[in-house]
C-alpha positions in Angstrom: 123.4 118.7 295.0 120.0 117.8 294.8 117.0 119.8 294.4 115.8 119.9 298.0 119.8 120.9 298.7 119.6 123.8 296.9 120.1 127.3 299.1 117.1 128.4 299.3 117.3 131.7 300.2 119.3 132.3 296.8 116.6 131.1 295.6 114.2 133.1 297.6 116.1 136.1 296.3 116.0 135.3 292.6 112.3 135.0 292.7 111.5 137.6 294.5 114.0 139.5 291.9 112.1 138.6 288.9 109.0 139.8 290.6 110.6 143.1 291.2 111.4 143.2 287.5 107.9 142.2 286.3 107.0 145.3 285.0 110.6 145.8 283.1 110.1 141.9 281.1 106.7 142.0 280.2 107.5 145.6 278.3 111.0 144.4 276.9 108.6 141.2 275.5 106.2 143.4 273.8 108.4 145.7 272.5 110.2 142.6 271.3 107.0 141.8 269.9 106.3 144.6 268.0 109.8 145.0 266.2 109.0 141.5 265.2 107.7 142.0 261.3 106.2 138.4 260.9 103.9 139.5 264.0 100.9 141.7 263.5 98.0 141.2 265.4 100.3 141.9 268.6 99.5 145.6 267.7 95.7 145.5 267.4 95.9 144.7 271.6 95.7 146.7 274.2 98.3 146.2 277.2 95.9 143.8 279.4 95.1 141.9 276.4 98.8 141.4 275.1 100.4 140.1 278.7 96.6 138.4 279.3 97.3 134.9 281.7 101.5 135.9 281.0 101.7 137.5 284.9 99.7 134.7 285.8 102.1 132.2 284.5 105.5 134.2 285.6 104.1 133.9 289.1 103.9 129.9 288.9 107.2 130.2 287.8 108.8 132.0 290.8 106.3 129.9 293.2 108.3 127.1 290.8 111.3 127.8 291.4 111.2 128.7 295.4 108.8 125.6 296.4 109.4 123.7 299.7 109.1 120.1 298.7 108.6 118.2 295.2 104.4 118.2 295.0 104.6 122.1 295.9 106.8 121.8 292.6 104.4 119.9 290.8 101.7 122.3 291.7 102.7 124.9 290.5 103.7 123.2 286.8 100.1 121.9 286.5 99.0 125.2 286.9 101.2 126.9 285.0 100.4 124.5 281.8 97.3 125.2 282.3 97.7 129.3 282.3 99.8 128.7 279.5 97.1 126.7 277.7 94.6 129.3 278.6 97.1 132.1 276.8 96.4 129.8 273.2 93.3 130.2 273.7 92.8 133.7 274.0 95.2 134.3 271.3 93.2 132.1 268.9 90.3 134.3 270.0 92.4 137.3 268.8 93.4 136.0 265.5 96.7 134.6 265.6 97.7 131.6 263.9 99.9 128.8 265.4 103.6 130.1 264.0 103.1 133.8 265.5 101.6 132.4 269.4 105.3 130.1 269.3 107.1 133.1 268.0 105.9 135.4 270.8 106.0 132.4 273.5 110.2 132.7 272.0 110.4 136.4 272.9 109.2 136.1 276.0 111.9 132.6 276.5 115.0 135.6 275.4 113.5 137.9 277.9 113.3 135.8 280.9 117.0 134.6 279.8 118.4 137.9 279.2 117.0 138.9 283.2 118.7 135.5 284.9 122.0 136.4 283.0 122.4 139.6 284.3 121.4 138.7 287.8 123.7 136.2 287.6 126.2 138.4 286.7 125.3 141.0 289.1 126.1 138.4 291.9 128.8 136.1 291.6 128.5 134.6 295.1 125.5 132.8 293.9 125.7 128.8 293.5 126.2 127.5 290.2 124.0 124.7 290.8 121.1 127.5 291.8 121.4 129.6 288.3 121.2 125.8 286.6 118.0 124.9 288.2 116.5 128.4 287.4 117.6 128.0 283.8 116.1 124.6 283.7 113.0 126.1 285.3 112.7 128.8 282.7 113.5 126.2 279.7 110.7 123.9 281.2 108.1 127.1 281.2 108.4 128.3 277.8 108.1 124.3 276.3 105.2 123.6 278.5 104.2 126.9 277.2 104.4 126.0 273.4 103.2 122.7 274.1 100.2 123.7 275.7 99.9 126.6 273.5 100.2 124.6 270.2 97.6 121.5 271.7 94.7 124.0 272.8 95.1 125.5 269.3 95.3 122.5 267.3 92.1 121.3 269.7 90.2 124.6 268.9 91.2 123.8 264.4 89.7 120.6 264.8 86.4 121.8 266.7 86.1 124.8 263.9 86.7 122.2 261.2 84.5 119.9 262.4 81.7 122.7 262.6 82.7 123.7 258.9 82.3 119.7 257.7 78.7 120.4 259.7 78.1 123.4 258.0 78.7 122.1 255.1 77.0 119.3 255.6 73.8 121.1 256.1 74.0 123.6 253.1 74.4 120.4 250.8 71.0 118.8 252.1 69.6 122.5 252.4 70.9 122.2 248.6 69.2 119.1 247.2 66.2 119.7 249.5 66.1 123.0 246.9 66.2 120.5 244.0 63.9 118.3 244.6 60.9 120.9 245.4 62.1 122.6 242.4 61.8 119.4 240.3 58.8 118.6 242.6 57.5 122.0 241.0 58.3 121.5 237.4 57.0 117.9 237.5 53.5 119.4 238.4 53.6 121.8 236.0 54.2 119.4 233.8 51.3 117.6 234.8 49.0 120.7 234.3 50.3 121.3 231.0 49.5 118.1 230.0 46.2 118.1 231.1 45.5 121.4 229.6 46.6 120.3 226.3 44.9 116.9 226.7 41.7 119.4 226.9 42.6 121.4 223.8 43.0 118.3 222.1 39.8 116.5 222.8 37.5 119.5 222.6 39.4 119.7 218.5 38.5 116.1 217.9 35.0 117.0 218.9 34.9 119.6 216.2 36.1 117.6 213.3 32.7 115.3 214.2 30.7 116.5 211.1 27.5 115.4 212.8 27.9 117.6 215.7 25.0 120.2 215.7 25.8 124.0 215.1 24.0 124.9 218.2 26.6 122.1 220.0 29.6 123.5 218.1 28.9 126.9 219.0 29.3 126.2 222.4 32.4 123.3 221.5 34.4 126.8 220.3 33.9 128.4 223.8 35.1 125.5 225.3 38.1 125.2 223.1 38.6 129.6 223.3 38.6 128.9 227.0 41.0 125.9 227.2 43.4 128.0 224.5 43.6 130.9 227.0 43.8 128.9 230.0 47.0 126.9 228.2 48.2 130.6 227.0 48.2 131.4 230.8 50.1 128.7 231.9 52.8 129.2 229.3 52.8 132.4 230.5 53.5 131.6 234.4 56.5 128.9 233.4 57.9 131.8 231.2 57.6 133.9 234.3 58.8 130.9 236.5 62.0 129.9 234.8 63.1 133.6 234.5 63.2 133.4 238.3 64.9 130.6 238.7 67.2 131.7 236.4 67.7 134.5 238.3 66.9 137.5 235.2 64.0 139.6 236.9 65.5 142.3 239.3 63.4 143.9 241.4 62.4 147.8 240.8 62.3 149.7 243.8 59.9 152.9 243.6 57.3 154.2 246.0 53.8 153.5 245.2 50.1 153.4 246.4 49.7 149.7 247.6 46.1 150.6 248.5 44.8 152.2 245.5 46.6 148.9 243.5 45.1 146.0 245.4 41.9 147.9 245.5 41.8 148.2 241.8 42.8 144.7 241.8 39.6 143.4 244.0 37.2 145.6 241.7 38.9 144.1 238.6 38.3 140.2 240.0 35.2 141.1 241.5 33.2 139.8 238.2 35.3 136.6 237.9 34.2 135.6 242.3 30.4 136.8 241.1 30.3 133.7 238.1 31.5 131.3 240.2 28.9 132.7 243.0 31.4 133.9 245.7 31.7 137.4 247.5 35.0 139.2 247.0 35.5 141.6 250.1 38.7 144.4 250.1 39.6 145.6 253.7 42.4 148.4 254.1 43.0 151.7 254.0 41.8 153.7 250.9 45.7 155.2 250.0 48.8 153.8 251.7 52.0 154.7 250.9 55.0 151.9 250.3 58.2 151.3 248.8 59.1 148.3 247.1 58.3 146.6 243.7 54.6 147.4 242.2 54.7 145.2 239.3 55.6 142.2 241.4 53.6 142.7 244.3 50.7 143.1 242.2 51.5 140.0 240.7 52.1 138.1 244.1 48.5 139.6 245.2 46.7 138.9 241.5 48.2 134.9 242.0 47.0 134.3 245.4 43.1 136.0 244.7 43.4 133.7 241.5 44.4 130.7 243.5 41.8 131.8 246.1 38.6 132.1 243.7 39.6 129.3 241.5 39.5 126.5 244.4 36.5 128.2 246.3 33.4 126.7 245.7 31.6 128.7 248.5 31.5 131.6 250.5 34.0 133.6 249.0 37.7 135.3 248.7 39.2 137.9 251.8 42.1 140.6 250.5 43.2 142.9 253.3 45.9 144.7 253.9 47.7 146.6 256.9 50.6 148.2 259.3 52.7 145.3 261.1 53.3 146.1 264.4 54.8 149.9 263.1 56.4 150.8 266.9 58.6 148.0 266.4 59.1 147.1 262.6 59.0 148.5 259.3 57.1 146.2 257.4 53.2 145.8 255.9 50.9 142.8 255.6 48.9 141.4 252.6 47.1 138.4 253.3 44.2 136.5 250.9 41.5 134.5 252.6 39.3 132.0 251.5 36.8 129.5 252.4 37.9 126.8 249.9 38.7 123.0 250.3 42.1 124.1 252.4 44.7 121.2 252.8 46.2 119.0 255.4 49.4 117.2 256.3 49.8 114.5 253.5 47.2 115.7 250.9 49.4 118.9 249.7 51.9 119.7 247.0 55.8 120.1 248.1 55.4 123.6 247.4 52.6 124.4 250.2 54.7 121.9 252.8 57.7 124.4 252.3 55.3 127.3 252.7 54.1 125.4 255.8 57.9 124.7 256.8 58.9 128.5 256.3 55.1 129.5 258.2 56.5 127.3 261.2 59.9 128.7 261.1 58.6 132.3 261.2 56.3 131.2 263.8 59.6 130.2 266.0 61.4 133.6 265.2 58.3 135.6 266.1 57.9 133.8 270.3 61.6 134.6 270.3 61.2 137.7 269.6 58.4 137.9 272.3 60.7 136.4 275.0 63.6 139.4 274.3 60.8 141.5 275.3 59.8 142.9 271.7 56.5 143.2 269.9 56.4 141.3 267.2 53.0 140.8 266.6 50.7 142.0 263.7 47.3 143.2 262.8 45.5 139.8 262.1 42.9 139.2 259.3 39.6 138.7 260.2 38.6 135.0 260.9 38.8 132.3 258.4 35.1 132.0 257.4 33.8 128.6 257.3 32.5 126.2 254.3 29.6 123.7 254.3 31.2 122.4 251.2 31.5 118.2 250.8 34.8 117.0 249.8 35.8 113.6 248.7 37.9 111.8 250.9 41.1 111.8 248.5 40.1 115.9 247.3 43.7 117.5 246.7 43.2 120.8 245.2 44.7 120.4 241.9 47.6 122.4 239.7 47.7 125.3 242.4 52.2 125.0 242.4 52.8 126.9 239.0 50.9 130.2 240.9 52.4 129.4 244.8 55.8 128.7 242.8 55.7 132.2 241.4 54.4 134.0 244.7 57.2 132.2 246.5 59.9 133.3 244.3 58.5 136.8 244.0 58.8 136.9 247.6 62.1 136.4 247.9 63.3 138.6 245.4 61.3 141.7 247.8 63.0 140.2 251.3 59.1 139.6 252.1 57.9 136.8 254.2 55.0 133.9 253.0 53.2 132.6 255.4 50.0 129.8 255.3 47.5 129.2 258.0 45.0 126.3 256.5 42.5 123.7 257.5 41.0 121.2 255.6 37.1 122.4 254.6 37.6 125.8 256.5 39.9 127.2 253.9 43.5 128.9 253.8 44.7 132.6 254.9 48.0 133.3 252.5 50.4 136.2 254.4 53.1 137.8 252.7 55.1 140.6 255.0 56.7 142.9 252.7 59.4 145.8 253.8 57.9 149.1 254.0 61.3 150.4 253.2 64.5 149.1 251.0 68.0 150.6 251.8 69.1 151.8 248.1 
């Protein structure tokens, strides 16, 4: 007896049977489920998300096993695969590995069996052949339902492995982009170091000239004081460097008077802007009140002034700090502005193009912020003053990384932000957005 031959209102009967019954399997399967100890996420569902696209697929199954001619057949099995492949995916969404969606795809297999043999026994008037074909139905729907199952998961591992290779992929250039500013950084200190001891050396040699004039060698030793001190300074910063590379400094969280400090600061430097003939203005308010790290911060602030007056040869130096945008965020702005040589694209150390890099990036984060309909804007610093000074062509302001190195690193160690506006012969505006507050 062919397919087409088969009674179909026996057939008619059993589906519409298993319909009735719905309710009865899909709580024998999950109860199934849960006695099952090598299945546990099973128990972290609710109701609608344990049977998910199961009704679906148990009604392609009775449309299966009732359909009118072969294509309404073949229908119905398309669909159902694809239900079934649907169900794989939303249990890979839900944790489960391969092994426990097949074990629960067998449950359901010995529940649907369990039904057809006691309908079957219930009613012995119904053909033989009809019970075959439902049992080869049913046999047909839970393959097609591992098959399908097992292929979307094994899809869904290679798209999440392929997106950990990426990953991957992109820390280790992330990785040895890190190395090669930090050797970028070391190989110009380096370079300063050599310099300055190339100084020390010469201005020595001078001094072991036993013709030189005592007024000559008078001023020789200042030379040679200065050079000392400047080479002592140096040392200093690559001390201070290599500890944060290293990872050694921890950062010490108190609550301190970031006014009253970088005020103290500006009226400290103020003599070494008024030799070199520049003005030193402080803008912000007279006490306000932050938490974070005071040693460190003063440092960050005492490198970027230093930076600042040392590579202005007009105008003068800009230290201000302010709120950020308080409504929306906690955080506080120190920026340093000068009216130095500034930089450009191609004439700058691999230090200031990360700064540059990590400006942009902020840059992107902030107009994203603004399209999501927050305020992520800041008090801004008063405008760059400009510089009538000349510059040679090839001018690249020299040795600045050992200082920028330090403020960089400082500033991740206080979950603060560096940011770099600059033009060349207008000068540069350093940013650092520190947290008002640190969770403890």
């Amino acid at each position: 007896m062919t397919e087409t031959e088969l009674p179909r209102d026996q057939l008619l009967a059993l589906a519409s049977h298993l319909n009735s019954r719905r309710d009865s399997i899909l709580e024998k399967w999950r109860a199934a489920v849960k006695q099952d100890s090598a299945l546990t996420n099973a128990t972290t569902l609710s109701s609608a998300q344990f049977y998910d696209h199961i009704p679906s697929v148990l009604d392609s199954f009775e449309r299966n096993l009732c359909a009118r001619s072969q294509a309404a057949a073949v229908d119905a099995a398309e669909v159902q695969k694809e239900l079934a492949a649907d169900h794989g995916l939303h249990r890979w969404h839900h944790g489960y590995n391969q092994q426990e969606v097949m074990r629960e795809w067998g449950h359901l297999h010995l529940c649907l069996v369990a039904v057809l043999e006691e309908y079957d026994a219930a009613h012995p008037e119904i053909a033989h052949e009809v019970m075959a074909f439902a049992r080869l139905t049913l046999a047909q729907l839970c393959s097609d339902g591992v098959n399908e199952s097992a292929s979307r998961y094994a899809r869904l591992q290679q798209v999440e492995a392929a997106g950990r290779l990426r990953d991957l992929e992109q820390a280790l250039a992330q990785l040895r982009s890190l190395e090669r500013q930090r050797a970028d950084a070391w190989r110009e200190a380096a370079h300063d170091l050599r310099g300055k001891l190339g100084v020390v050396k010469n201005v020595t040699e001078i001094l072991t000239n036993d013709r030189l004039a005592e007024s000559d060698r008078s001023e020789i030793r200042a030379m040679l004081q200065q050079g000392v001190e400047s080479l002592h300074a140096l040392l200093e910063d690559l001390i201070v460097l290599s500890r944060l590379d290293a990872g050694h400094d921890r950062r010490n969280i108190t609550r301190f008077d970031a006014g009253a400090m970088l005020r103290d600061l500006c009226a400290a430097m103020k003599s070494a802007a008024k030799e070199r003939n520049l003005f030193l203005d402080s803008v912000g308010p007279e006490s306000f009140m932050v938490e974070g790290d005071s040693v460190k911060t003063l440092r960050i602030a005492q490198n970027l002034l230093l930076n600042a007056i040392r590579y202005t040869e007009r105008g003068g130096v800009k230290v201000g700090w302010s709120e950020v945008a308080p409504q929306t965020y906690e955080r506080w702005m120190l920026y340093v502005q000068d009216t130095g040589p500034g930089f450009e694209d191609g004439l700058i150390t691999p230090l200031a193009q990360a700064i540059k890099k990590s400006t942009e990036e902020v840059q992107v984060v902030e107009q994203e912020a603004e399209k999501a309909g927050q305020d992520s804007t800041f008090v801004a610093p008063a405008p760059v003053l400009s510089s009538e000074s000349k510059h040679r062509p090839d001018y690249q302001p020299p040795g600045e990384g050992i200082g920028l190195s330090i403020v960089k690193k400082l500033c991740e160690l206080l979950d603060a932000s560096l940011e770099c506006e600059t033009e060349r012969g207008k000068g540069s505006t350093f940013r650092v957005i520190f947290p008002r507050h640190y969770e403890a």
